[in-house]
Steps between C-alpha positions, in 0.01 A plus 500: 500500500724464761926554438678359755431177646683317839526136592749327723709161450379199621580439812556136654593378822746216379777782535447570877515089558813475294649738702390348840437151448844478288680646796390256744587214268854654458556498838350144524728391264792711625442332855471175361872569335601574796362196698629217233845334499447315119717693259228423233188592704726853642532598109152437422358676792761812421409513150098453605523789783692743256235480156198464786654873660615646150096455436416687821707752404332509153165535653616782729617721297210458232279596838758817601388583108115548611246454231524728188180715314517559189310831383390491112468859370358568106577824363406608175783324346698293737404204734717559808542238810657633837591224746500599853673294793385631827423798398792626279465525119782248376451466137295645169425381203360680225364309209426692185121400448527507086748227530324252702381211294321292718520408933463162589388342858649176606407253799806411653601132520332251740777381675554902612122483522469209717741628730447876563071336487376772292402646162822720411578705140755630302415717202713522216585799225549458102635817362421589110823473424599151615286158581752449762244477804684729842330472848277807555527517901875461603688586792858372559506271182191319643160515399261652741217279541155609504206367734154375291308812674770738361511336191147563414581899608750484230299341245270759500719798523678409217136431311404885600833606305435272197770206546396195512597291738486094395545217724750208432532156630847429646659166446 
């Protein structure tokens, strides 16, 4: 039975046209500031120009980040997840495996769904000692979404080990 177990985030290209396509709509927008002479129109087209390049800049830096892989290790005691972000171990977490009550996998929403076009998961943890439900992959406060292919990977690791793994409908 294997003990260690690799997948990556899902990856989307919505971040690399962000970062382009909202920079050549600031500048649009910027040049278009530039160009009017109506007060009204000048404000708009400043305000439009600065939230269109604060996006760009969004969308860079979440591609300077690079894509992050998780690693799920079982020992004989401990579930432990390592996120890597190109190529540097960041973070570990190390779940006690007595504790875990039950892991849950959720669809994300279909507006995020609809836009990034693809079949995306989040899993969630419930610890023995609480029904307060945490997000099992994290990275920076934000859930690490998982592709369907990887998903399936998971599922099945975690069978091998004995936790379930059940499926929930989002809202």
């Amino acid at each position: 039975m294997p003990q260690h177990l690799t997948v990556s985030e899902l990856h989307t290209p919505i971040w690399t046209y962000l970062a382009f396509g909202g920079l050549a709509a600031a500048v649009l927008f910027f040049g278009g500031y530039l160009l009017t002479t109506n007060a009204l129109w000048a404000g708009i087209l400043r305000l439009l120009a600065f939230v269109i390049f604060a996006g760009s800049i969004w969308g860079f830096l979440r591609l300077r980040e690079g894509n992050k892989v998780l690693s799920v290790v079982f020992s004989s005691t401990h579930l432990i997840i390592t996120y890597k972000v190109k190529g540097k171990d960041e973070k570990e977490e190390l779940f006690k495996l007595n504790t875990i009550k039950k892991i849950q996998k959720e669809q994300i929403s279909s507006l995020k769904g609809s836009i990034l076009n693809v079949q995306a998961y989040k899993y969630q943890i419930t610890f023995t000692d609480t029904d307060r439900e945490l997000i099992l992959f994290t990275y920076a406060g934000q859930p690490v979404l998982i592709s369907a292919q990887d998903s399936r990977k998971v599922d099945a690791f975690l069978k091998q080990h004995h936790i379930q793994c059940e499926k929930i409908s989002s809202i």
